[in-house]
C-alpha positions in Angstrom: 85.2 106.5 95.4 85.4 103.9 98.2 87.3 106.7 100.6 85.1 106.7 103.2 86.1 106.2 106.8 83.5 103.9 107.8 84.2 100.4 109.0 81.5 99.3 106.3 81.8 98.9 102.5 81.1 101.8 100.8 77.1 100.3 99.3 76.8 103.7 97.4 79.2 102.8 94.6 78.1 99.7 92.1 79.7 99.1 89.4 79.2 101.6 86.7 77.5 100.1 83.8 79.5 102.4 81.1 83.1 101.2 82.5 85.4 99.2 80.4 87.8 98.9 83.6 87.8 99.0 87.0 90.9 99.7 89.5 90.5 99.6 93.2 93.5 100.7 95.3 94.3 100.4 99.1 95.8 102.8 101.1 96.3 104.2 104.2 95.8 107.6 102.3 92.5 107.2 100.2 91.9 110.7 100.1 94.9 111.7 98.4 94.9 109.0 96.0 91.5 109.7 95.3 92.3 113.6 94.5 95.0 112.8 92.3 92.5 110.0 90.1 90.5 113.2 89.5 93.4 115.0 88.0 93.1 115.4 84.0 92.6 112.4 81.8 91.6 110.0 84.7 89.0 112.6 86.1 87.7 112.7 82.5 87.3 109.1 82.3 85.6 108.8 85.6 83.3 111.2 84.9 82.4 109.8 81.3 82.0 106.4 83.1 85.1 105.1 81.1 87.0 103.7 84.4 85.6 102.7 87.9 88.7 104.0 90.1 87.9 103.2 94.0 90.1 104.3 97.0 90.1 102.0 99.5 90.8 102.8 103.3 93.1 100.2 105.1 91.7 101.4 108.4 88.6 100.7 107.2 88.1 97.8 109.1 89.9 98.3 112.2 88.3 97.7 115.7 90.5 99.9 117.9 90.3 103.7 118.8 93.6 104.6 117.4 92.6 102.7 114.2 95.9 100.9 114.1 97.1 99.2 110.7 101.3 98.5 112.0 102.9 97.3 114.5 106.8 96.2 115.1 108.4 93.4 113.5 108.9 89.8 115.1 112.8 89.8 116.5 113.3 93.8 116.3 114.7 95.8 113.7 113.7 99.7 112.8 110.6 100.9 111.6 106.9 99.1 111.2 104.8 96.2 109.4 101.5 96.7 107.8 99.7 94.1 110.2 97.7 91.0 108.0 94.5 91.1 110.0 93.6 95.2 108.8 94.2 94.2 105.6 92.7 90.9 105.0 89.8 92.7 106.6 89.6 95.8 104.1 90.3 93.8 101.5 88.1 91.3 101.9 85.2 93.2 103.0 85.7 95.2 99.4 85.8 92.4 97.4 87.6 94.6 94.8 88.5 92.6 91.1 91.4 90.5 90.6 94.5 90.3 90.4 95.6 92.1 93.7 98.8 93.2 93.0 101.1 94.5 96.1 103.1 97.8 95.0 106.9 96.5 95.8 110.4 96.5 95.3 110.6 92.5 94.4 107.6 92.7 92.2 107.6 92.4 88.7 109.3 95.3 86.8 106.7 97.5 85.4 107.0 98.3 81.6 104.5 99.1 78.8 103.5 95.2 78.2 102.6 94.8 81.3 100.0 97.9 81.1 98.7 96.9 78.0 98.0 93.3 80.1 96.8 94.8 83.4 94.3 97.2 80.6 93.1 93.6 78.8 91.3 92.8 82.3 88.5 95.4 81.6 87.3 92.6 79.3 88.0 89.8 81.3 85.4 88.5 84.2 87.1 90.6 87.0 86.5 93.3 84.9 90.2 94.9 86.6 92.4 94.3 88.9 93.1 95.9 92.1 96.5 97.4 93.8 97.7 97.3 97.4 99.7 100.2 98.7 102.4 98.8 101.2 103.8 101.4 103.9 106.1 101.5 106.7 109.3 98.8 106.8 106.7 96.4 104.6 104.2 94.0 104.9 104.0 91.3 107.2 104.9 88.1 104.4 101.3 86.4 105.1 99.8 89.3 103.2 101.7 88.5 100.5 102.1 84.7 100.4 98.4 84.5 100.8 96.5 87.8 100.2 97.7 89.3 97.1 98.0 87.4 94.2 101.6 89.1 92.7 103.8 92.1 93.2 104.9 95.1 90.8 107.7 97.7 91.1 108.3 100.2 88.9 111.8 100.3 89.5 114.6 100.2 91.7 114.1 102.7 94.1 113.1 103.5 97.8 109.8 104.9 98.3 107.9 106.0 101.3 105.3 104.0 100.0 102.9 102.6 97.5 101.1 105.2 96.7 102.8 107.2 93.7 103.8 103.8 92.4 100.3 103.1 92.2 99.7 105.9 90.7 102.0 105.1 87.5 100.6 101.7 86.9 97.0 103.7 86.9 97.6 106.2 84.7 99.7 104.2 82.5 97.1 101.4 82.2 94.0 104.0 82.0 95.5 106.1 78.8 95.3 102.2 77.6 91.6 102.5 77.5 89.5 102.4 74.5 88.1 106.2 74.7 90.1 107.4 77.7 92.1 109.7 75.3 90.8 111.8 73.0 92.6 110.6 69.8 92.4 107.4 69.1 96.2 107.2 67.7 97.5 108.2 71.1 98.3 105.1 72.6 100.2 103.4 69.6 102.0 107.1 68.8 103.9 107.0 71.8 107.3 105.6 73.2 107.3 102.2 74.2 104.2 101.1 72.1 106.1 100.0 69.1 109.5 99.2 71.0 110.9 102.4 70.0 111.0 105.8 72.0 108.6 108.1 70.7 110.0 110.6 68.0 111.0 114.1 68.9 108.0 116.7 68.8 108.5 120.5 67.6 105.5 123.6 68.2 105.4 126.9 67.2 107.1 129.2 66.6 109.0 127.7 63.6 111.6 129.7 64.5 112.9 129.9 68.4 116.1 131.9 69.1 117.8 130.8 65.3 116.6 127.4 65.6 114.3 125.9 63.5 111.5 123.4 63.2 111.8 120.7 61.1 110.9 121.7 57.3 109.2 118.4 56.6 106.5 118.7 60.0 106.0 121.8 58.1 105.1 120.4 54.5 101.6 119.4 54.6 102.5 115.6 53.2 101.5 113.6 56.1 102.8 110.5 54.3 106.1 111.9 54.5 105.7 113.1 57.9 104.9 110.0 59.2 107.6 108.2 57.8 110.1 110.4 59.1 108.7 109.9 62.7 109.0 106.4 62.2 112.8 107.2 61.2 113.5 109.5 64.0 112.1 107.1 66.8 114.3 104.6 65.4 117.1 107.7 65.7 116.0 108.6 68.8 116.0 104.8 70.5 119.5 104.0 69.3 120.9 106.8 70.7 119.2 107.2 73.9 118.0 103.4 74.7 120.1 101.1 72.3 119.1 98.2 74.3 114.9 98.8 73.3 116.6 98.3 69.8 118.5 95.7 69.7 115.2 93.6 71.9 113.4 94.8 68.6 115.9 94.7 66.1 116.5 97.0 62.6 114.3 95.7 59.4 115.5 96.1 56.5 112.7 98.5 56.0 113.6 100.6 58.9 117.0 100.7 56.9 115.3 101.6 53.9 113.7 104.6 55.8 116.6 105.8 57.5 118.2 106.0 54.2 115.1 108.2 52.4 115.7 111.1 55.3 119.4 110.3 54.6 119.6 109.3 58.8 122.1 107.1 60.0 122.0 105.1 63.4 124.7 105.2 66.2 127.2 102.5 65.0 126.6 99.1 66.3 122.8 99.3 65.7 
């Protein structure tokens, strides 16, 4: 990883020739990104060579001793600006793939189709894309007018920074990854991937303080099983997120299910 606090690129780190996608992020906190792109499935990845994740410093290039990267808005106001020249300078010294997305609050909302397109890149000539962690009061505006080439937000909320933003879009986009997880089903099983939540899940024991486990995850017939996970995700998403339904609508063959379990939706779905 790209963590390094020297003011040169990192030379030890070409791309490597396994990886179906490559993710550089800038931060003023490199280390700690870079600790938490080791955690679980994204440490597995990297270390199979499935993804090329790369911290980037924003000090990286500074000249001065203090290593500054803010400084205090034009015409007053609280708090501090990421300053452009710092982070032209580590970005362009990087040359990390494109897009370069700035993590923030006007950016595009953050969903499931737009990790399934930020996890397309891998194939494209980029080969990724590449995140920019804003701190502080902001960025000044000439870093994002002409650095970064869009913004994403993952919702509306106030954060410190970019950083655990970034981290959703990451893992969210890895688990995307042909290989990153372990069964191949995973990434179409799961809420969001079909427009519907994901259907409730039961373990053992079959029997928990007088309540009990469905009888039919119990049966062995993993036809019927999967049917009535289809009809309890569609259960499931009109009662918790009835607008995800009504965006994808009820089939008559979702109706058709519904009816098999004897289910019935919330009225008005």
């Amino acid at each position: 990883m790209g963590s390094s606090s020297s003011n040169r690129p990192d030379q030890s780190l070409p791309p490597h020739p396994a990886a179906r996608l490559r993710i550089d992020v800038f931060s003023i906190f490199p280390a700690e990104l870079d600790a938490m792109c080791g955690l679980s499935i994204l440490g597995r990845a990297r270390a199979q060579g499935l993804l090329d994740l790369r911290c980037w410093d924003l000090r990286r290039a500074t000249k001065d001793a203090h290593r500054t990267v803010d400084d205090a808005p034009f015409g007053g106001g609280p708090g501090m600006i990421l300053m452009p020249e710092p982070v032209f300078a580590a970005v362009e010294e990087v040359s990390g793939p494109r897009p370069l997305l700035l993590l923030d609050a006007g950016g595009r909302r953050f969903d499931q189709a737009m990790a399934e397109e930020l996890a397309e890149l891998g194939s494209a000539t980029s080969g990724g894309f590449s995140l920019l962690c804003g701190r502080y009061e902001g960025v000044d505006e000439r870093i994002r007018t002409e650095l970064v080439d869009g913004s994403v937000s993952i919702g509306d909320v106030v954060l410190a920074g970019g950083e655990f933003a970034a981290m959703v879009v990451v893992e969210a986009v890895a688990r995307l990854v042909p290989g990153v997880l372990g069964n191949a089903s995973s990434p179409t099983d799961e809420s969001f991937a079909a427009g519907l939540l994901e259907h409730p899940q039961w373990t053992r024991p079959a029997s928990f303080r007088g309540l009990e486990a469905p009888e039919v995850l119990r049966s062995g017939d993993h036809a019927r099983v999967a049917r009535w996970r289809q009809a309890m995700a569609l259960v499931r998403t009109a009662a918790e997120r009835p607008d995800l339904l009504a965006a994808r609508g009820v089939s008559d063959a979702d109706r058709e299910l519904l009816a098999e379990f004897g289910l019935e939706l919330e009225t008005g779905c």
